[in-house]
C-alpha positions as CSV (number, residue, x, y, z in Angstrom):
1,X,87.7,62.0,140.6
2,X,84.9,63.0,138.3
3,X,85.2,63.0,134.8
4,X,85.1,66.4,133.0
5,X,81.9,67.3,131.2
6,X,81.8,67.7,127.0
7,X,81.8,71.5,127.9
8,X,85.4,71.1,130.0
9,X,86.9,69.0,127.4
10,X,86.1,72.0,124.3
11,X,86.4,74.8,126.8
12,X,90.2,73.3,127.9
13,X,90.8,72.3,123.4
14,X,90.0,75.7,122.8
15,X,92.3,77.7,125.2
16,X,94.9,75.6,124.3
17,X,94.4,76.4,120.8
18,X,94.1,80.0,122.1
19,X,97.3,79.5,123.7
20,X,99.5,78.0,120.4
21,X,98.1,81.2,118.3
22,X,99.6,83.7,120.8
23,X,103.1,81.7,121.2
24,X,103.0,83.0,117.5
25,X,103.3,86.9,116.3
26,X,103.4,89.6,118.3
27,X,106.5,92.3,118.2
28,X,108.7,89.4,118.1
29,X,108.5,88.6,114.8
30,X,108.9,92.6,113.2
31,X,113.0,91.8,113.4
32,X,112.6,89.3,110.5
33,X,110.1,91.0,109.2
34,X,111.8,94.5,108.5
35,X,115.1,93.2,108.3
36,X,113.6,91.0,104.8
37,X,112.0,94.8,104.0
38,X,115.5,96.2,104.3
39,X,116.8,93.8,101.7
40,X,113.5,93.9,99.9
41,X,113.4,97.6,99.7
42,X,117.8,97.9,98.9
43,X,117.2,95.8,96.3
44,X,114.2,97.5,94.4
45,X,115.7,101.1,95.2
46,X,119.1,100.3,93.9
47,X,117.4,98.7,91.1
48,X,115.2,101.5,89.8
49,X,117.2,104.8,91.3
50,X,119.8,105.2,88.6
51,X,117.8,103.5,85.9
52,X,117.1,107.0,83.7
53,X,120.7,106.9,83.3
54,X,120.9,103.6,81.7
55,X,118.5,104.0,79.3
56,X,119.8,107.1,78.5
57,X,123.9,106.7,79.0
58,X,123.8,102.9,78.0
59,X,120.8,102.2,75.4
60,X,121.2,105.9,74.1
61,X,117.3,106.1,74.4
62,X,116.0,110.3,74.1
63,X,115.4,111.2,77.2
64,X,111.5,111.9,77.1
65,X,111.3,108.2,75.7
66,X,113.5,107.0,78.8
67,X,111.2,108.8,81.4
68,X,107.9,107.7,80.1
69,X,109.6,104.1,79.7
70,X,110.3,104.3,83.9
71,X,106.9,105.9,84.5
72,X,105.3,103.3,82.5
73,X,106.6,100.3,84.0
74,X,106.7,102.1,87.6
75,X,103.4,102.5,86.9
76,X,102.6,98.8,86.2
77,X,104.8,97.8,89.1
78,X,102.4,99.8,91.0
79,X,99.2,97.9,89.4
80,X,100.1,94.5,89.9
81,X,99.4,94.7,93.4
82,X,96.3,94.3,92.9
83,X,96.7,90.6,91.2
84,X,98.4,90.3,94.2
85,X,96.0,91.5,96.6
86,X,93.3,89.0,94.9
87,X,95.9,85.9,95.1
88,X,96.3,86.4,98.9
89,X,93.4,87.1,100.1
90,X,90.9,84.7,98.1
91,X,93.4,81.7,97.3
92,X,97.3,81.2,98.9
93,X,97.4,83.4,101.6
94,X,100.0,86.6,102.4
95,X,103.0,84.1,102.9
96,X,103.3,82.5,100.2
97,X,102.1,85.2,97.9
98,X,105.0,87.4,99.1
99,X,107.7,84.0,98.6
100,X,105.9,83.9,95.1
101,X,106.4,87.9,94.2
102,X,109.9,87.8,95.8
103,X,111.1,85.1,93.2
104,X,109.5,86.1,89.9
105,X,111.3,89.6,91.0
106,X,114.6,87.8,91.4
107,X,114.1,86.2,88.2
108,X,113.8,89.8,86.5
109,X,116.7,91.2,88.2
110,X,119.3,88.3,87.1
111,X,117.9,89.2,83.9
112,X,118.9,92.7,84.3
113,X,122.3,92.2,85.0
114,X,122.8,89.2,82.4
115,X,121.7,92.8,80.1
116,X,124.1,94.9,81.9
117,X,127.1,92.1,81.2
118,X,126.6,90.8,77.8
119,X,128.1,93.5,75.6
120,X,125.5,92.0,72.7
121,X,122.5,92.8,75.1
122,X,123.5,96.5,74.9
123,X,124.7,98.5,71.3
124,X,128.0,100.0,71.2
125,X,129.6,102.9,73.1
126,X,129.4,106.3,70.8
127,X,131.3,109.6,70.8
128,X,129.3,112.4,69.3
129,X,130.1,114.1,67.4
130,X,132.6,111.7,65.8
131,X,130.5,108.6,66.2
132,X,126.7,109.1,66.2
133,X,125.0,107.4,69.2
134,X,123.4,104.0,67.6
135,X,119.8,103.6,69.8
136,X,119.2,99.9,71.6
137,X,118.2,97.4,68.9
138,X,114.4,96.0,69.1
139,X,115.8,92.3,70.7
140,X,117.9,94.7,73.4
141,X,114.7,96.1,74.4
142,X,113.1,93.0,74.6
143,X,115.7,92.0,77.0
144,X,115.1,94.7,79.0
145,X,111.2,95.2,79.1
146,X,111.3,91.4,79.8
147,X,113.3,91.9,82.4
148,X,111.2,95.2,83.6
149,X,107.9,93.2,83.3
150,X,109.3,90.5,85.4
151,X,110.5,93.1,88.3
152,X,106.5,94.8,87.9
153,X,104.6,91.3,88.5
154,X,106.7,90.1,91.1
155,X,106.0,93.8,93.4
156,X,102.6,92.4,92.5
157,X,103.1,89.9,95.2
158,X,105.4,91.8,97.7
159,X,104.1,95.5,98.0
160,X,100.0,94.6,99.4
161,X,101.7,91.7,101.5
162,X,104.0,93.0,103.4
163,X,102.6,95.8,105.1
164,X,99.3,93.9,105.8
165,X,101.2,90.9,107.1
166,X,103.4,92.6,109.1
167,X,99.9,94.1,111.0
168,X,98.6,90.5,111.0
169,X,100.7,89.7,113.9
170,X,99.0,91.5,116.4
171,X,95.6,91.1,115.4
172,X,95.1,88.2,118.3
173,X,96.2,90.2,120.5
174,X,93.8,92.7,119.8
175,X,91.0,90.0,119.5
176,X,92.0,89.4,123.8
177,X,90.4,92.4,124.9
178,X,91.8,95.1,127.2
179,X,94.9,96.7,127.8
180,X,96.2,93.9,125.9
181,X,94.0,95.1,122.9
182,X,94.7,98.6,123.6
183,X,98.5,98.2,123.6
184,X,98.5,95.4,120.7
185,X,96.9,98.9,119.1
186,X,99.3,101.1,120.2
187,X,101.9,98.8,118.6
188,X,100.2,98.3,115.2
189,X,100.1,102.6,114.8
190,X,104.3,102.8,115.5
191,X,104.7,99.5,113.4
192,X,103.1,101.6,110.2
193,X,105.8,104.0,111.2
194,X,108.6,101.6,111.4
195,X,107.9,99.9,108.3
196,X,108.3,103.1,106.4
197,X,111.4,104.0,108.9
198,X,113.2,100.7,107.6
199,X,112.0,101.1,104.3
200,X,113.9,104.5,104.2
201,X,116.9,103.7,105.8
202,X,117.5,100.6,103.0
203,X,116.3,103.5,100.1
204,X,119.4,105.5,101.5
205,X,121.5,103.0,101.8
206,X,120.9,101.8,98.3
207,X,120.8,105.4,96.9
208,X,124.4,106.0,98.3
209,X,125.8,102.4,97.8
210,X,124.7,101.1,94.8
211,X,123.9,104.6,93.1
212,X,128.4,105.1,93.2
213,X,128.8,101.7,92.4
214,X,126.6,102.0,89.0
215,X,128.3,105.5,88.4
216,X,132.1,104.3,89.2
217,X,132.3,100.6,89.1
218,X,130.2,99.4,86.3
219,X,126.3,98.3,85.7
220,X,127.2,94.3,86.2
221,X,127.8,94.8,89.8
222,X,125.6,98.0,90.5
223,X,122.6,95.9,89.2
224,X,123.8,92.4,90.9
225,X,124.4,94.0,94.5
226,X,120.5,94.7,94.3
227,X,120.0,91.1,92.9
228,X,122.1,89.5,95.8
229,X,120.0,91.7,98.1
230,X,116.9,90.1,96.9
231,X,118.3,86.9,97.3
232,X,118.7,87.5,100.8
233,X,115.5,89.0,101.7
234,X,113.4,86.0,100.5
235,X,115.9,83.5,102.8
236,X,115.4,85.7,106.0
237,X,111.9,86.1,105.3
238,X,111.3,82.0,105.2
239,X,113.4,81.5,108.4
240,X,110.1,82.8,110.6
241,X,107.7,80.9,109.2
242,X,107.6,78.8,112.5
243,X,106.7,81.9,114.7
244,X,104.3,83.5,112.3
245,X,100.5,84.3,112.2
246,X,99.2,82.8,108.8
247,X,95.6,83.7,108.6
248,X,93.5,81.9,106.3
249,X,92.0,83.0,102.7
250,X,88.4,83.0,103.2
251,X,87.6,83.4,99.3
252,X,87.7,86.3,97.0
253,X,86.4,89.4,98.6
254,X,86.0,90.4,94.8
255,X,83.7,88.3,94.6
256,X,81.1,89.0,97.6
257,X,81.4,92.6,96.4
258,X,79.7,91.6,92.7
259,X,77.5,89.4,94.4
260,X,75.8,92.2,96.5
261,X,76.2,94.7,93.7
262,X,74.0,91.8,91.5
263,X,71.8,91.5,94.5
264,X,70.9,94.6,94.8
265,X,70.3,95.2,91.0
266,X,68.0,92.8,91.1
267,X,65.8,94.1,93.5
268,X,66.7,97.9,92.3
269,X,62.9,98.2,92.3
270,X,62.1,96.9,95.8
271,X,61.4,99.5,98.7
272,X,64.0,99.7,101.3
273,X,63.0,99.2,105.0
274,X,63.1,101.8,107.5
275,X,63.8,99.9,110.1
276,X,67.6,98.7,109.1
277,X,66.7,95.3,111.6
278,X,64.4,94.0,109.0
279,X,67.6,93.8,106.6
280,X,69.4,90.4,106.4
281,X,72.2,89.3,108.9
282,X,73.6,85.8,109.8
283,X,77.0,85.7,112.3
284,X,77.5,82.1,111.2
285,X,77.7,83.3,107.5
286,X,79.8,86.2,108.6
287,X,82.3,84.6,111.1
288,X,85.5,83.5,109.0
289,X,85.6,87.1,107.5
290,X,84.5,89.1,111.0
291,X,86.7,88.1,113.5
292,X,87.2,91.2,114.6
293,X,83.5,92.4,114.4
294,X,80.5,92.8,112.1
295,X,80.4,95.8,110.1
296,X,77.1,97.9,111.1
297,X,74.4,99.1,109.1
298,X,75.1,102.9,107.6
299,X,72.1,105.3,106.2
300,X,74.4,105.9,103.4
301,X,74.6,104.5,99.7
302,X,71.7,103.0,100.6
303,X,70.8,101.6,97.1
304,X,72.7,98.7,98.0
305,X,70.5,97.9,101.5
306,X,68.3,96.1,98.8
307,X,70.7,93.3,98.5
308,X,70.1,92.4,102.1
309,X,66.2,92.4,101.4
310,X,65.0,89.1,101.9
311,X,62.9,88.2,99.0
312,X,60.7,85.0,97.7
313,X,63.3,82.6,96.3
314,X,66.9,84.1,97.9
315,X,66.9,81.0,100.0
316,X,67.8,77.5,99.1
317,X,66.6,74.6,100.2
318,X,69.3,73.9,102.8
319,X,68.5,77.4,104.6
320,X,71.5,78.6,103.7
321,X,71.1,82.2,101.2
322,X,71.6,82.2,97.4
323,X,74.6,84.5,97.5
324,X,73.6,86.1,94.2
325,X,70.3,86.9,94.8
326,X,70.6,87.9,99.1
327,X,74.1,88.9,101.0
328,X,74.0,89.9,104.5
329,X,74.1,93.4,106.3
330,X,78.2,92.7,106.7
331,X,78.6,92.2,103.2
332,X,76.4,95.0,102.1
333,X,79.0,97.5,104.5
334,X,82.8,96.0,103.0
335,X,80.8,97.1,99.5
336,X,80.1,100.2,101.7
337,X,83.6,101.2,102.9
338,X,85.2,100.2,99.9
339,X,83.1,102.8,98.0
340,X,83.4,105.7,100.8
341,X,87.4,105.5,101.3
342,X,87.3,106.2,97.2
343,X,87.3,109.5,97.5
344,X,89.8,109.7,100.4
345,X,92.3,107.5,98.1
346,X,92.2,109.1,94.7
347,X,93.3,112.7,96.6
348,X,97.0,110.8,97.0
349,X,97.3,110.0,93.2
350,X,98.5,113.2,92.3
351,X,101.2,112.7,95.1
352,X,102.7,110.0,92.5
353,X,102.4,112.4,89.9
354,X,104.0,114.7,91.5
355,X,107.0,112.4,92.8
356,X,107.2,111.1,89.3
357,X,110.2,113.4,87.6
358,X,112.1,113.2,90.8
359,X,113.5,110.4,89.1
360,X,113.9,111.7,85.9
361,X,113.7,115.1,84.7
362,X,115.4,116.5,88.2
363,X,118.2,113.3,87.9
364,X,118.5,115.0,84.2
365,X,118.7,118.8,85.9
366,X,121.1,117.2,88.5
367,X,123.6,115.9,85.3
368,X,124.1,119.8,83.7
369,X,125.0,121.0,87.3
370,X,128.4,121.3,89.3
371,X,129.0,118.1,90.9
372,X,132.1,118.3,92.3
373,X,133.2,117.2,96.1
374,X,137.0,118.0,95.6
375,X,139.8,117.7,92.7
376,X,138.4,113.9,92.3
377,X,134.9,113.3,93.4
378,X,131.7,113.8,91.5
379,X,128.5,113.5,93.5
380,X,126.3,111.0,91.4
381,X,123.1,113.0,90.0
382,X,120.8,110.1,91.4
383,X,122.1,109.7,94.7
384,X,120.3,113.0,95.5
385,X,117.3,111.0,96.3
386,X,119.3,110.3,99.6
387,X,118.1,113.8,101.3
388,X,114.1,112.7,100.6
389,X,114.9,109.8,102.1
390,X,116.7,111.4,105.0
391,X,114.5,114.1,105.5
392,X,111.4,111.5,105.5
393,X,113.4,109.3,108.3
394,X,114.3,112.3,110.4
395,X,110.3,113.7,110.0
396,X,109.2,109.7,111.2
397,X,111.5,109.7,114.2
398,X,110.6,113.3,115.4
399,X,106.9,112.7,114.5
400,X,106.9,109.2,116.8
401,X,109.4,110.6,119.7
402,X,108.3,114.3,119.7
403,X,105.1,115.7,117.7
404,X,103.2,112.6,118.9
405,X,103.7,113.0,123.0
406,X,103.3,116.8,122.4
407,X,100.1,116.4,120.5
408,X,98.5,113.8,122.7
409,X,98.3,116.4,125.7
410,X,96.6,118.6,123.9
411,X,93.9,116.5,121.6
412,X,94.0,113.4,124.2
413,X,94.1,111.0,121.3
414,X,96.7,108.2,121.7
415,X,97.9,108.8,118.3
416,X,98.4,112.7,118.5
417,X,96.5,113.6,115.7
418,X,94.2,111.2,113.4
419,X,95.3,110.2,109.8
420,X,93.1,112.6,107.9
421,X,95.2,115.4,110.2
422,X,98.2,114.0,109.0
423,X,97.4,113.2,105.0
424,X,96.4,116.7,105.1
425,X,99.8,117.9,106.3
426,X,101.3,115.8,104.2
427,X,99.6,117.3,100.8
428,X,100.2,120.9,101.6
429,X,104.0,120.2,102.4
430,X,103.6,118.2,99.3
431,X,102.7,121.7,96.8
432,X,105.7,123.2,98.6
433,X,108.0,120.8,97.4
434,X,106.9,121.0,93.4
435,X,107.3,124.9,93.8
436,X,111.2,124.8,95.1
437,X,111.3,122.8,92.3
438,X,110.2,125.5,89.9
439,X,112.4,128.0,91.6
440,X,115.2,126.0,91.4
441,X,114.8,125.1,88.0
442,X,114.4,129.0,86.6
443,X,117.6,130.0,88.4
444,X,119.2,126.9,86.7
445,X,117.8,128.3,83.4
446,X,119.3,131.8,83.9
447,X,122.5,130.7,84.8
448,X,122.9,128.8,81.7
449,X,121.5,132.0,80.4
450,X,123.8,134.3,81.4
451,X,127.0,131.7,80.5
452,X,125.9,131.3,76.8
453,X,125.1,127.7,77.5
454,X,121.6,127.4,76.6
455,X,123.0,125.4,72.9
456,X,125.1,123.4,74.8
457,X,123.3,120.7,76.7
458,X,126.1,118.7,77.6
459,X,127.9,121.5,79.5
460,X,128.3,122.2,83.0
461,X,126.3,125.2,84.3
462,X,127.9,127.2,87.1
463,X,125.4,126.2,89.6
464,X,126.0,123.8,92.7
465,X,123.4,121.0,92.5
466,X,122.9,121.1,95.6
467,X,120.3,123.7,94.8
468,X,118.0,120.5,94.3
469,X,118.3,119.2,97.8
470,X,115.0,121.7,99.5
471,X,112.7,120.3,96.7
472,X,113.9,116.4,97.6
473,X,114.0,117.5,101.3
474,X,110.4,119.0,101.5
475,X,109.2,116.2,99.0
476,X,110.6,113.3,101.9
477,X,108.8,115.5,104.9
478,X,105.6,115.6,103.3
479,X,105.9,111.5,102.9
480,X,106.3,110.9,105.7
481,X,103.1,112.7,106.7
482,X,100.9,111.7,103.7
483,X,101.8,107.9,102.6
484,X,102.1,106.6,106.5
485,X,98.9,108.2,107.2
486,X,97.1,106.9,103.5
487,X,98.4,103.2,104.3
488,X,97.2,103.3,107.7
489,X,93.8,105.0,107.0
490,X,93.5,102.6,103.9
491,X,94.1,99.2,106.4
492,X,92.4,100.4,109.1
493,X,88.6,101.6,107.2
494,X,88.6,98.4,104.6
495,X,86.9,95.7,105.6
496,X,89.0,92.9,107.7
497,X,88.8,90.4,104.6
498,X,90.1,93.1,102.3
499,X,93.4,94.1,104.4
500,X,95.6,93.0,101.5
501,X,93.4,94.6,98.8
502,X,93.4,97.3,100.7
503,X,97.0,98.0,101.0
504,X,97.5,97.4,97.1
505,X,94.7,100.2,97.1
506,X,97.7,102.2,97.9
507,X,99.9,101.5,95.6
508,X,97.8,101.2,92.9
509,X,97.4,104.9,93.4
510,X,100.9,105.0,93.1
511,X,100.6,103.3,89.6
512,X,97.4,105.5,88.2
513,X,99.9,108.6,89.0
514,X,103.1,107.6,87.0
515,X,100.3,107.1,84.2
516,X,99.2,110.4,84.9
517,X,102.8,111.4,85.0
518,X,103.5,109.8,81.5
519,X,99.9,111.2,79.8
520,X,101.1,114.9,81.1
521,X,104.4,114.8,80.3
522,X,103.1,113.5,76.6
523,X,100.1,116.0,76.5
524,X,102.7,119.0,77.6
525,X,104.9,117.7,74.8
526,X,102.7,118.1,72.4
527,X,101.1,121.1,73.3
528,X,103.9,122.8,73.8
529,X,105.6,121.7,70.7
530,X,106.9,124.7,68.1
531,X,105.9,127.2,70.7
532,X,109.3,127.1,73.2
533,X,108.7,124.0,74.0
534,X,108.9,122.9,77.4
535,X,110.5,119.0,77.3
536,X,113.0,118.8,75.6
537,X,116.8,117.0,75.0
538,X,118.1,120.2,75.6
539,X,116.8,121.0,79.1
540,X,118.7,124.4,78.5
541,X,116.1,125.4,75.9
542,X,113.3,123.7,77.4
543,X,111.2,125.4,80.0
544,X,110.7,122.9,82.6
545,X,110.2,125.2,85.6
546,X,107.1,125.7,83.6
547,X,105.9,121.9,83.9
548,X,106.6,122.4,87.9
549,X,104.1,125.3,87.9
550,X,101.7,123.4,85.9
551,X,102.0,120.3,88.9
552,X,101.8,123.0,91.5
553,X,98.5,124.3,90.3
554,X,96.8,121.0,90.0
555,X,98.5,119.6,93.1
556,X,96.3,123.1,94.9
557,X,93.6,121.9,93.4
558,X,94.0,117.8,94.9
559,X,94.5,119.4,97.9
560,X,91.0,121.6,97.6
561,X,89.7,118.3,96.6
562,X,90.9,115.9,99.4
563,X,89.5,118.8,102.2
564,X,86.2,118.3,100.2
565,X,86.0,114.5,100.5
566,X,87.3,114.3,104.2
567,X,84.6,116.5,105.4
568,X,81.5,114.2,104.0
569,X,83.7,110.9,104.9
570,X,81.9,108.6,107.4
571,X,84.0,106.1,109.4
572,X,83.6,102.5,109.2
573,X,80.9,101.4,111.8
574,X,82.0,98.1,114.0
575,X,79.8,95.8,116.5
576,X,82.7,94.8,118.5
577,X,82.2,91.7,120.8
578,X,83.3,90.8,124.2
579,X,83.0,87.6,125.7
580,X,81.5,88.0,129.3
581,X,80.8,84.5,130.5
582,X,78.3,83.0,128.5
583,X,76.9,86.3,127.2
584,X,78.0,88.8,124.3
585,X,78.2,92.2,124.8
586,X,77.9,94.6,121.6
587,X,78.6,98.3,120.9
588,X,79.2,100.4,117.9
589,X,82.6,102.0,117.9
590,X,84.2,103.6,115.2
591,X,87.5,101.4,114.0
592,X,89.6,104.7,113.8
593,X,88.8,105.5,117.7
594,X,89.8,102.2,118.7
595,X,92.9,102.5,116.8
596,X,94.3,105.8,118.3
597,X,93.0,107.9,115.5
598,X,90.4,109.7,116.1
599,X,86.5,110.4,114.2
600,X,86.6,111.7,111.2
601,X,85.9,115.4,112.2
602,X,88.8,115.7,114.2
603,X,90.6,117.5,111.2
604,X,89.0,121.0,111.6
């Protein structure tokens, strides 16, 4: 028998290391996935839901000092992604970044509920008018912001994981080629949707659950149900680390970004080549952060082609470049898309704004309304965050089973209609949601009105509070449309080596609107003050339909906005590879068509 050649022997190593990376990933591994999102996401949402209510109810804060405390640290939780982003992908990896996050979050919610137990952690019950209210001491909001802080850094680590990680298990299959790429595809598009699908359906649960439990049973256990739900999460989570993909860091992506931004300033004088082959490119150099393709060279923001400009002295001795002084055509484009999917990104800040008092002011609205279900039952004031939820979970099942087959015959994409369609959608239905809100809110007013209750801020206007449920309703419909379609378009136009920066992209939109949430509500305050002012302890006397008319008009104008910055958006060019026998075969093809979605004029 002849002995196999050097070739055989690497060919035959390699397929069987092709073959132990697809025993792993793959759809098998979404059950313990989602079913550690469920607990993740029951945890956080029973943690935060009802939490304007102990501030207010518990720690007697004012309520304008209470919201702005929960926008604030909603904000940061939202922020801290991006350490988290930077950890993952330049240093431990998504794993362990998401066992990390998941433990210092533990670590604030025990801390929570030690604050919700210890009767010295919290100042005494009061009575008005017989016994003034006495406000949290300073060491009783240290326990608590301490505990807050804790619960923002570790979503740090958790929210720009997840998502991404979750997708990392069918990016081998993709890499195969063919159907299998095209259905590994498919099934990355409806995992985006079942990720937020699961992620509603533990919200509900935990806004029904833990929401009466807070209200009826007592803070101890409404807070430590969440806690033990944590607890759980991070256990199932670590039982599939046998079956997962764990893809390598491959450095800070942060840091190849300042290097071509330096590069390029230093050569900010040189001419830039018309022919864009002239520029630099190396595969080698590129191939730990390209598996999936090379980025290809764009005509726009091309100040930054100069980086790629080989000059005297950008190479070392070795051959290899000086990274600060020359980065390849690859590196130039993740600088590229990162800077065009800007634009595209800031339009769903103002969705956070927007979604900000749903947890405050309208759980305030919600307490001055009639709540009764029968002689004996109250509903809970922040349980009506169930019907966004529902109404977003209903929208993501009809949108997957129905709109999506309808809308595939008549555009031929495989995803219906592409994500710029759908953000779109999703803002509109968005302004419709903040305008109930001020119609709503002026019939509350009038009712209290015509009762004589407008002094009296502690009584119950004669109005169902189930008035509120079409502004939560239409709020959930237009998330489903807008935040799948802004995580998916964020994941699938950053750069490959980015996926986890990208994701925390999103939420750090999230966090820049709860600022801008806090910084309106304050500037409104202000404004406003001695002249009917609009926030106020006294939501009677306050005009707060007028604040809702004030975030319809500039949610109009983000929506004006994000039609502008779609229609000059160019997708993310990709050389995509194929391996025919010994030879490559290369093609430019947008990442959004190979995805299902669509170019980037497919909106009008």
């Amino acid at each position: 028998m002849a002995a196999a050649t050097p070739a055989a022997v690497e060919r035959n190593a390699d397929g069987d290391e092709q073959g132990r990376r697809r025993k792993k990933g793959g759809f098998r591994t979404m059950p313990l996935i989602l079913a550690s999102e469920v607990c993740d996401r029951f945890a956080m949402a029973g943690f935060n839901a009802n939490l304007i209510t102990y501030l207010t109810q518990q720690l007697h804060l004012p309520l304008v000092e209470a919201s702005n405390t929960l926008t604030n640290f909603g904000g940061t939780s939202a922020l801290t992604p991006i350490l988290g982003a930077l950890a993952a992908d330049a240093f431990i990896g998504r794993f362990w970044t998401i066992i990390a996050g998941s433990a210092i979050y533990q670590v604030g919610m025990v801390g929570l509920v030690v604050s919700a137990l210890l009767p010295t952690l919290r100042p005494p019950p009061c009575s008005p008018p017989a016994t003034p209210c006495q406000r949290a001491s300073g060491w009783q909001l240290a326990v608590l912001y301490l505990s807050l802080l804790c619960t923002s850094l570790g979503s740090g680590g958790i929210r720009p994981c997840v998502v991404a990680f979750g997708a990392d298990q069918f990016d081998q299959e993709q890499r195969d080629g063919g159907e299998a790429a095209k259905a590994a595809a498919e099934r990355k598009r409806r995992y985006f949707n079942l990720y937020f699908f699961t992620m509603g359906l533990a919200m509900l649960l935990a806004f029904t659950v833990v929401v009466y439990i807070q209200d009826n049973v007592g803070w101890g256990w409404g807070f430590g149900i969440p806690a033990i739900g944590m607890l759980v999460s991070i256990l199932v989570f670590l039982v599939g680390y046998p079956i997962y993909v764990l893809l390598k860091p491959e450095g800070s992506p942060f840091t190849r970004l300042a290097q071509v931004v330096a590069a390029a300033f230093r050569k900010r004088s040189a001419a830039v080549p018309e022919d864009p082959g002239m520029l630099y490119q190396d595969k080698e150099l590129d191939a730990p952060i390209s598996t999936n393709g090379r980025l290809l060279h764009t005509n726009q923001l091309t100040f930054f082609d100069r980086a790629a400009i080989v000059t005297p002295g950008d190479m070392a001795p070795s051959g290899q470049p000086k990274p600060w002084r020359l980065s390849t055509v690859h590196r130039v484009e993740e600088l590229k898309s990162i800077v065009r999917l800007l634009p595209i990104w800031s339009a769903g800040i103002m969705l956070a704004t927007a979604g900000s008092h749903n947890y405050t002011f309208t759980i305030a609205q919600a307490r001055t309304m009639e709540r009764h279900m029968g002689p004996h039952f109250q509903f809970p004031p922040a349980t009506l965050s169930i019907f966004s939820t529902a109404a977003m979970l209903l929208t993501l099942a009809f949108y997957d089973r129905v709109f999506v087959p309808l809308a595939r015959r008549v555009t031929g994409l495989p995803s219906g209609i592409t994500y710029f369609q759908r953000m779109g959608i999703g803002l509109a239905i968005s302004i419709l949601s903040v305008a109930s809100a001020a119609l709503v809110e002026t019939k509350r007013r009038g009712a209290a009105a015509r009762h004589g209750l407008l002094d009296e801020p502690t009584a119950v206007v004669p109005l169902s509070v189930f008035w509120l449920v079409p502004q939560f309703a239409v709020h959930g419909i237009g998330d489903a449309f807008s935040s799948v379609a802004l995580m998916e378009f964020l994941y699938d136009q950053a750069p490959e080596s980015m996926r986890s920066s990208a994701v925390a992209l999103f939420w750090l939109a999230s966090a820049i609107g709860n600022y801008m949430g806090t910084v309106l509500v304050t500037v409104v305050q202000r404004a406003t003050r001695g002249r009917g002012e609009w926030l106020q302890d006294n939501i009677n006397r306050g005009r707060l339909d007028n604040y809702y008319w004030l975030v319809t008009c500039i949610m109009l104008l983000n929506f004006g906005y994000f039609l502008v910055c779609f229609h000059f958006y160019t997708m993310k060019p990709l050389e995509v590879a194929e391996e025919h026998g010994d030879h490559d075969k290369e093609c430019e093809l947008p990442s959004l068509q190979r995805n299902g979605g669509g170019g980037a004029n497919g909106m009008v």
